[in-house]
SEPA-441569 format. One record per residue (C-alpha): residue in three letters; y, x, z. Coordinates in steps of 0.05 Angstrom, whole numbers, padded with zeros to 5 digits, always signed. Layout:
% SEPA-441569
ALAYXZ/...
END
This chain:
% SEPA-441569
UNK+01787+02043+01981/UNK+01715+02014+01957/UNK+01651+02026+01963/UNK+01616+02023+01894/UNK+01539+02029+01903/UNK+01535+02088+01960/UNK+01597+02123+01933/UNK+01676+02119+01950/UNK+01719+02099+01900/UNK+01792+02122+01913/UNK+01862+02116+01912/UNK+01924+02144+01900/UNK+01947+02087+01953/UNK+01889+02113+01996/UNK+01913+02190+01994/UNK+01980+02176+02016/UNK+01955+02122+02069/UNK+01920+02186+02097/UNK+01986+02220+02097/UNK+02021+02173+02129/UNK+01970+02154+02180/UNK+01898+02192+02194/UNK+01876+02128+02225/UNK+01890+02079+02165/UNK+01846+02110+02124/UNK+01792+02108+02180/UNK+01801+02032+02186/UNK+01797+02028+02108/UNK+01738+02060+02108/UNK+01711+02020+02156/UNK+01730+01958+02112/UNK+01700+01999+02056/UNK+01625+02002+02093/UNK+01633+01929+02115/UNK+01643+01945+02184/UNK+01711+01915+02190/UNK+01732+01854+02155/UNK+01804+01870+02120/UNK+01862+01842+02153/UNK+01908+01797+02118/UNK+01987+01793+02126/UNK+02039+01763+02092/UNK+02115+01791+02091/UNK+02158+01763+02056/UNK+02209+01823+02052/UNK+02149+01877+02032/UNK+02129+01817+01980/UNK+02211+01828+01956/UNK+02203+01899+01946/UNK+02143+01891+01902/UNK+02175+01840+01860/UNK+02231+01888+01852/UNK+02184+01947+01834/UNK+02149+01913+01784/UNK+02224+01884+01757/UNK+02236+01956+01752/UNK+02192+01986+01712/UNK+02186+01929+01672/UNK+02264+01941+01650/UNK+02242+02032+01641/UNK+02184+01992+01595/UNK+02238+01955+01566/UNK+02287+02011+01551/UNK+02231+02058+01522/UNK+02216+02009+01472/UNK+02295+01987+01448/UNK+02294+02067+01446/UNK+02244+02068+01396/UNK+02184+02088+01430/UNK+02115+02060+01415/UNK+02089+02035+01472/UNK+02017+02013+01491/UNK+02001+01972+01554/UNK+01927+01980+01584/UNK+01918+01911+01605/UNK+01885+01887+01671/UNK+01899+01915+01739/UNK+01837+01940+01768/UNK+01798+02003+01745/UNK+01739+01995+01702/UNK+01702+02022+01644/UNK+01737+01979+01592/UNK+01817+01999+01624/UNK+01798+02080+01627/UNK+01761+02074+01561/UNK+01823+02042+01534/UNK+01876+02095+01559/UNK+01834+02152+01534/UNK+01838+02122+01467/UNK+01908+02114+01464/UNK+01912+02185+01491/UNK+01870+02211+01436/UNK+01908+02166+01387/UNK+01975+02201+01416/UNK+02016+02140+01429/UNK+02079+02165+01453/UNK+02083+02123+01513/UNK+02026+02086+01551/UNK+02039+02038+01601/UNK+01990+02026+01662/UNK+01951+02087+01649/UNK+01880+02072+01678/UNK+01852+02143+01705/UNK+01786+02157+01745/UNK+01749+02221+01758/UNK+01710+02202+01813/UNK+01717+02191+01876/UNK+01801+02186+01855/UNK+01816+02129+01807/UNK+01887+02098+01791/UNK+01937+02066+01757/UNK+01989+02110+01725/UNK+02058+02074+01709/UNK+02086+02110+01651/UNK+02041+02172+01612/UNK+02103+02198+01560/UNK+02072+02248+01505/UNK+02108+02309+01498/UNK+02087+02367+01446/UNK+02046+02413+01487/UNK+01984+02420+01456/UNK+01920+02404+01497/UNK+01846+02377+01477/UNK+01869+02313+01450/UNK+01909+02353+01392/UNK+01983+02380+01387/UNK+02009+02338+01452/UNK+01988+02320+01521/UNK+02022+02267+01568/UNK+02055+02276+01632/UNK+02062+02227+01684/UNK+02123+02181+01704/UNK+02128+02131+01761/UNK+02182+02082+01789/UNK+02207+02088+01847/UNK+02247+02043+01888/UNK+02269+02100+01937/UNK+02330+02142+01909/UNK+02311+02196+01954/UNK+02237+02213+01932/UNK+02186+02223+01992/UNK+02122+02270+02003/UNK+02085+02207+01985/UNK+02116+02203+01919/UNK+02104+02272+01897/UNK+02030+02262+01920/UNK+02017+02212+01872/UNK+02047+02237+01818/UNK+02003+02301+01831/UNK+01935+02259+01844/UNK+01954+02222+01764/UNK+01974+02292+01731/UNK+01909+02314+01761/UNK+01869+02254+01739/UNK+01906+02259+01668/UNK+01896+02334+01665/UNK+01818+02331+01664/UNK+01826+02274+01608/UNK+01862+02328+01563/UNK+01845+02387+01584/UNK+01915+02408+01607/UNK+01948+02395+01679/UNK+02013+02371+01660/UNK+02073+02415+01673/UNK+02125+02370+01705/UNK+02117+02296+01727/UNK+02177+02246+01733/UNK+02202+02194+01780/UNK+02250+02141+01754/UNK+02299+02107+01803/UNK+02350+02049+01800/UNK+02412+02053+01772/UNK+02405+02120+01740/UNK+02408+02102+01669/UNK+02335+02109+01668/UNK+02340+02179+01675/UNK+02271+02216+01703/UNK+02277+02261+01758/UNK+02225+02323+01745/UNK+02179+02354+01794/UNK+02146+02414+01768/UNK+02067+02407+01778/UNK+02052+02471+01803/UNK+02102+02478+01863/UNK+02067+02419+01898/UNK+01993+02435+01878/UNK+01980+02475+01947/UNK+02006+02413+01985/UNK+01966+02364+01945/UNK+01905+02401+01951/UNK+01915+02411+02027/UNK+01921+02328+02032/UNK+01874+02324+01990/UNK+01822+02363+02030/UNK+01840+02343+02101/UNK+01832+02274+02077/UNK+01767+02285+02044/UNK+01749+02311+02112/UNK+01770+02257+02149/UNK+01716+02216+02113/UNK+01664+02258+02125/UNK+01675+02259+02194/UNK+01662+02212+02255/UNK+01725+02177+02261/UNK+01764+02183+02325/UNK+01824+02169+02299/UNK+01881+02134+02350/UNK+01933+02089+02329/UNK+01987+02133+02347/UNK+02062+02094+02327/UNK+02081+02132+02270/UNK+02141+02105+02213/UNK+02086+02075+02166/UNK+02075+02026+02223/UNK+02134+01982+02204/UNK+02093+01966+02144/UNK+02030+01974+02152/UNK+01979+01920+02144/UNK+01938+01944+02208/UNK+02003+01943+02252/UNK+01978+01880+02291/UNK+01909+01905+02306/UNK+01945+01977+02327/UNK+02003+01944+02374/UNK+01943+01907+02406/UNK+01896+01968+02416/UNK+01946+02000+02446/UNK+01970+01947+02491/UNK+01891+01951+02515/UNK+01903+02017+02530/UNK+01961+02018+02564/UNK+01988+02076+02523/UNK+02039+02121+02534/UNK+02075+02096+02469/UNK+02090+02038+02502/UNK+02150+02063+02551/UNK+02212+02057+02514/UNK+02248+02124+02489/UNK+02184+02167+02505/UNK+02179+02222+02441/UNK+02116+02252+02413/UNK+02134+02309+02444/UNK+02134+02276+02521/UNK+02066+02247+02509/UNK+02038+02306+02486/UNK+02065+02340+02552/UNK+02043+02287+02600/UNK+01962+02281+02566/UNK+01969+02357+02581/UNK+01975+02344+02649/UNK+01931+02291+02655/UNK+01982+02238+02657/UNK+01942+02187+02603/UNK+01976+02124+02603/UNK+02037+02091+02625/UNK+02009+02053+02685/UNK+01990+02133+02709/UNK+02065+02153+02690/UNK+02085+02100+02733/UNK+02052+02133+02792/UNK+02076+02206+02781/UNK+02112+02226+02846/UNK+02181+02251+02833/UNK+02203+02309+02825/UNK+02154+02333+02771/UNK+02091+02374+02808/UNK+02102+02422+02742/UNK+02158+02445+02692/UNK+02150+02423+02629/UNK+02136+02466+02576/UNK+02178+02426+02522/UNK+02239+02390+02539/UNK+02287+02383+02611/UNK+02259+02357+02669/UNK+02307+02306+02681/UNK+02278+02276+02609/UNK+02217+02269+02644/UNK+02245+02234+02701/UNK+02276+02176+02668/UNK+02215+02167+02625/UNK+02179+02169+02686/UNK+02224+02111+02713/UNK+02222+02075+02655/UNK+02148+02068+02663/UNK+02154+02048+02737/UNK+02201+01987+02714/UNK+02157+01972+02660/UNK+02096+01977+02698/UNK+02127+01928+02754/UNK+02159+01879+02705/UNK+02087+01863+02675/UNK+02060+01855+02743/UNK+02117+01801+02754/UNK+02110+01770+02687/UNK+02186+01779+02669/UNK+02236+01825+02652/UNK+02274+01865+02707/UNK+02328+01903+02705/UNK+02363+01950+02753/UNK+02430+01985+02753/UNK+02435+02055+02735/UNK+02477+02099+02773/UNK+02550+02101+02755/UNK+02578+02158+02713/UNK+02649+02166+02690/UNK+02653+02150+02613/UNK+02586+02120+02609/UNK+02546+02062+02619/UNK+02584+02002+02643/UNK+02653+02051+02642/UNK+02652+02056+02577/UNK+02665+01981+02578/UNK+02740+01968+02558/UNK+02778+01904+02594/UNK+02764+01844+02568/UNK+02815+01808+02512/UNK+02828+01756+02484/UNK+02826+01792+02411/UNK+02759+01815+02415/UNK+02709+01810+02368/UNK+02641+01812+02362/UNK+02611+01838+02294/UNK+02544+01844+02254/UNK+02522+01862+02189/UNK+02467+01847+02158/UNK+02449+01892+02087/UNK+02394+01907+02037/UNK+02386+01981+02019/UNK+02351+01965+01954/UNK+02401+01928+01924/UNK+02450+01957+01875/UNK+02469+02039+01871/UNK+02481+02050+01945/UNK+02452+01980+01977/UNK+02489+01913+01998/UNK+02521+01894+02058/UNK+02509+01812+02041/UNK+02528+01782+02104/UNK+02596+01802+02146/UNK+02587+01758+02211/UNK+02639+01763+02260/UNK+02653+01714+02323/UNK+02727+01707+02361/UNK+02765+01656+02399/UNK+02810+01616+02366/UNK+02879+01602+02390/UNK+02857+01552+02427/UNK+02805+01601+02455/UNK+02745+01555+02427/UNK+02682+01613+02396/UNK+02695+01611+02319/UNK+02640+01639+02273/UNK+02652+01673+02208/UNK+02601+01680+02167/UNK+02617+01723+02095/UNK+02563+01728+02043/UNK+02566+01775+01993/UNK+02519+01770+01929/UNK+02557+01826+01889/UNK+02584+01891+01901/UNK+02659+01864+01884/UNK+02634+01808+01947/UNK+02615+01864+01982/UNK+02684+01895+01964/UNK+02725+01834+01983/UNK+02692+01816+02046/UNK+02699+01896+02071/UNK+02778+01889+02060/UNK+02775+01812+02085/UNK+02742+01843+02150/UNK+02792+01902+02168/UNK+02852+01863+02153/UNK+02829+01801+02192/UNK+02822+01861+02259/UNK+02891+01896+02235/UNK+02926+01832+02238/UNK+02895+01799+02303/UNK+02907+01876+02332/UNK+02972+01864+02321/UNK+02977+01806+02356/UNK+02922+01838+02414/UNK+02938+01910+02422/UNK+02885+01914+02471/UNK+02831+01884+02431/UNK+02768+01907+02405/UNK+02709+01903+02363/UNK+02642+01901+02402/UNK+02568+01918+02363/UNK+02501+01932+02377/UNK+02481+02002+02352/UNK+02506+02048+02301/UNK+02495+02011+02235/UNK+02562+01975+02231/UNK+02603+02032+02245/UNK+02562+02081+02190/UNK+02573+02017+02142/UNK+02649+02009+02157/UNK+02646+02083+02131/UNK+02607+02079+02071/UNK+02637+02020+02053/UNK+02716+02056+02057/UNK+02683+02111+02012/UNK+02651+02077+01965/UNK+02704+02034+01941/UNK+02767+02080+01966/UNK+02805+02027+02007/UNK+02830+02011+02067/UNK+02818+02090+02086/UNK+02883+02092+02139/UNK+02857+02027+02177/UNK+02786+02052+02188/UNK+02819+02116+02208/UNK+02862+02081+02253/UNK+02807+02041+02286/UNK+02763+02099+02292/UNK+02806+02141+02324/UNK+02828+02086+02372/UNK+02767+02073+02398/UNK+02764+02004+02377/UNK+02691+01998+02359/UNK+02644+01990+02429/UNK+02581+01998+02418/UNK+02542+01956+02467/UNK+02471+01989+02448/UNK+02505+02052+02480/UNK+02533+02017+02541/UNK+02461+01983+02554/UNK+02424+02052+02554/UNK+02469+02086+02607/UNK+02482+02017+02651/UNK+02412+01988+02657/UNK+02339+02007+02665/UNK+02301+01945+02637/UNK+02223+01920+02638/UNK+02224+01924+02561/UNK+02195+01973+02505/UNK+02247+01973+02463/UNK+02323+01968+02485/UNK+02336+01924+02419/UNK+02388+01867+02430/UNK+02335+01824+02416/UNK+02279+01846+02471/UNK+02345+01839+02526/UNK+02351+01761+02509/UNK+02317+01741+02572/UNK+02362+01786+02613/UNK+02419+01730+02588/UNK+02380+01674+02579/UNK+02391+01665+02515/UNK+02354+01616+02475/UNK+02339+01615+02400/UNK+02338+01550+02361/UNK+02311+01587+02301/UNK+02242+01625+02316/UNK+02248+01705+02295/UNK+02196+01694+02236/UNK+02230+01635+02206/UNK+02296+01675+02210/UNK+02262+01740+02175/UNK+02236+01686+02129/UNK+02306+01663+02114/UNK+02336+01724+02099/UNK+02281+01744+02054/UNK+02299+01686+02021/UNK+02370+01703+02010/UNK+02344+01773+01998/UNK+02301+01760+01939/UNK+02359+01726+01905/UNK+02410+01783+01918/UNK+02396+01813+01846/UNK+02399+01749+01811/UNK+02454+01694+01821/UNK+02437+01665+01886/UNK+02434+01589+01883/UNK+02491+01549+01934/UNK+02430+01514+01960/UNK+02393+01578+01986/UNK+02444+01606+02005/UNK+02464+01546+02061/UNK+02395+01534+02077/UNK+02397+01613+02098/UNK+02467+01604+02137/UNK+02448+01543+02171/UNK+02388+01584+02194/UNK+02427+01638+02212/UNK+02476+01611+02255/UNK+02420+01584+02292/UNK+02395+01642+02296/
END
């Protein structure tokens, strides 16, 4: 988002910002009229992902042209007279495929990936061009099919012709487009595109409300803090949308005020049990308490058969303790790249394994390495088992037995014995902590346990092993990254 003179120049980044989040594209506008100076973040795995985009569609370029297209590039990568003069020609010229398409038909501008001719006739002669973009994402998102609505748009008042279908191209599908037909999505996009055309005519009054986008979002900092400020009701771990929408109906504002809520409830909620409302009510209390203190606390919940603390099997010598660490974007169905497990020894001294995996047949070979290393020490420790934090491990053990169709009967056997423990679940119906979020890593102080490694130089390591997951990864990356690991 810019401000050119007294007028907006827009994106397609800026229409799907709205999407995601009403008050990004309030703060960008902000930045826009110079009231807010733009905020500046580096991460290094967002930094990995564009790296990867732009490898991507630099190997679609690649394949059009051993194909035998003729391809044109618009050089540059802003959006200026000389780039949109430049793709109209080529349009005009009808070069079958154009590479970053420059489009602008104020106040929308952007930067198309791929324009393909195809032999529809429109004003620029017997063809017109539709619009195809690389995606990351195997699944494609509303965000996606915005964009590619905002360029066919922006291409169809060049020639005179909104483009039937528009294309997304993912990994690993042979270069293959997928194809969205225009006209099924043109409602939607114009709704967006209205309600966000609103939005800037209005006066603000946006709130940072947590929303997915925030994982990623370059005003995340500035949001967590405002609402910090606030006190908001955001901040009591395991609260929904829905709940805070109940409680502000009632008055109930901020957590501090949920804190002081007399129990039972003084109404029946509309949406959702009461009892939900009671432990998010408590939840607040021990928040509320533990910031007064300055530390975490943590109380006991009550004790129900087959939760909680039950669910806690007697201790063994066998156990193990197992994490996986994996990169979605990496291959046809992601990478698991590091198996780390922890046991004790015969001796009974804590003995770390850490498996790295920079192909699929790694990936293979530490999977089987894994469940035969539990079969055989289960043999030897009937009454073992294999404790994690949260569901990821066990969904991965899955997909993992799927995708490579082996060692189906000892995943079946483990499953069904109730070997995994998953510690996440034990924590939620044993505990009531002080903390916002019930990861492993907010409960640390509840254990003492100290890091040697900060948390940012450890994301920072494993971006670094992460960028060199699609290329051969050097021996010296990869123990700088283990050495920081088992720190870690």
């Amino acid at each position: 988002m810019l401000k050119v003179g007294s007028k907006l120049q827009l994106s397609a980044s800026d229409l799907v910002g709205y999407l995601n989040c009403g008050h990004l594209a309030e703060l960008d506008l902000q930045v826009a009229d110079g009231a807010l100076e733009k905020t500046k973040i580096w991460d290094p795995l967002l930094e990995i992902l564009q790296l990867r985009g732009a490898a991507h569609e630099a190997a679609y370029v690649d394949h059009l042209r051993t194909s035998a297209f003729e391809v044109a590039v618009i050089e540059g990568k802003g959006i200026d007279d000389g780039s949109v003069a430049a793709t109209i020609e080529a349009m005009r010229a009808g070069v079958q495929i154009i590479v970053q398409a420059a489009l602008r038909s104020p106040p929308f501008t952007g930067r198309a990936d791929i324009l393909r001719r195809v032999e529809t006739p429109s004003d620029l002669g017997a063809w017109s061009y539709e619009v195809v973009d690389t995606k990351l994402a195997r699944e494609t998102k509303g965000g996606t099919v915005l964009q590619l609505c905002l360029y066919s748009d922006l291409v169809g008042q060049v020639q005179g012709l909104v483009p039937e279908y528009a294309y997304v191209v993912a990994p690993l599908t042979g270069f293959e487009p997928e194809a969205f037909r225009v006209s099924d999505y043109a409602a939607y996009y114009r709704n967006v595109r209205e309600r966000f055309a609103a939005s800037l005519n209005g006066n603000g009054g946006t709130y940072p409300e947590p929303v997915a986008h925030c994982d990623i979002c370059r005003w995340r900092g500035r949001c967590d803090d405002q609402r910090h400020q606030d006190d908001h009701l955001s901040l009591v771990a395991g609260i929904t949308a829905v709940q805070r929408g109940e409680l502000v109906g009632h008055d109930v504002a901020n957590m501090t005020a949920l804190a002081d809520l007399p129990l039972p409830l003084p109404w029946k909620p509309e949406r959702g049990a009461a009892s939900s409302y009671n432990r998010i009510r408590e939840q607040a209390r021990i928040q509320v308490a533990g910031r007064a203190a300055g530390q975490v606390l943590h109380e006991a919940l009550p004790i129900e058969p087959s939760f909680g603390l039950c669910r806690l099997p007697a201790p063994d010598d066998g156990d193990i303790f197992f994490d996986l660490e994996g990169d979605p974007f990496v291959g046809e169905g992601g990478l698991e790249y590091l198996f780390g497990y922890a046991f004790n020894d015969a001796e009974g001294a804590l003995t770390y394994v850490a498996d790295w995996c920079l192909t699929p047949a790694d990936e293979k070979a530490a999977f089987e390495r894994f469940v035969d290393f539990v079969i055989e020490r289960r043999a030897h420790h009937p009454g073992m088992h294999i404790y994690h934090y949260a569901a990821y491990e066990v969904g991965a053990l899955k997909r993992l037995m799927g995708r490579y169709a082996s060692r189906e009967e000892e995943i079946d056997t483990l499953l069904r014995g109730q070997v995994l423990v998953d510690l996440y679940a034990v924590v939620r119906h044993a505990i009531r902590a002080s903390v916002e979020s019930y990861s492993i890593k907010k409960l640390e102080p509840l254990y003492e346990f100290k890091r040697a490694v900060s948390l940012p130089d450890a994301n920072y390591s494993l971006s670094r092993i992460q960028a060199r997951l699609d290329v051969e990864l050097q021996q010296v990356v990869l123990d700088q990254g283990e050495a920081t690991d088992r720190r870690f």
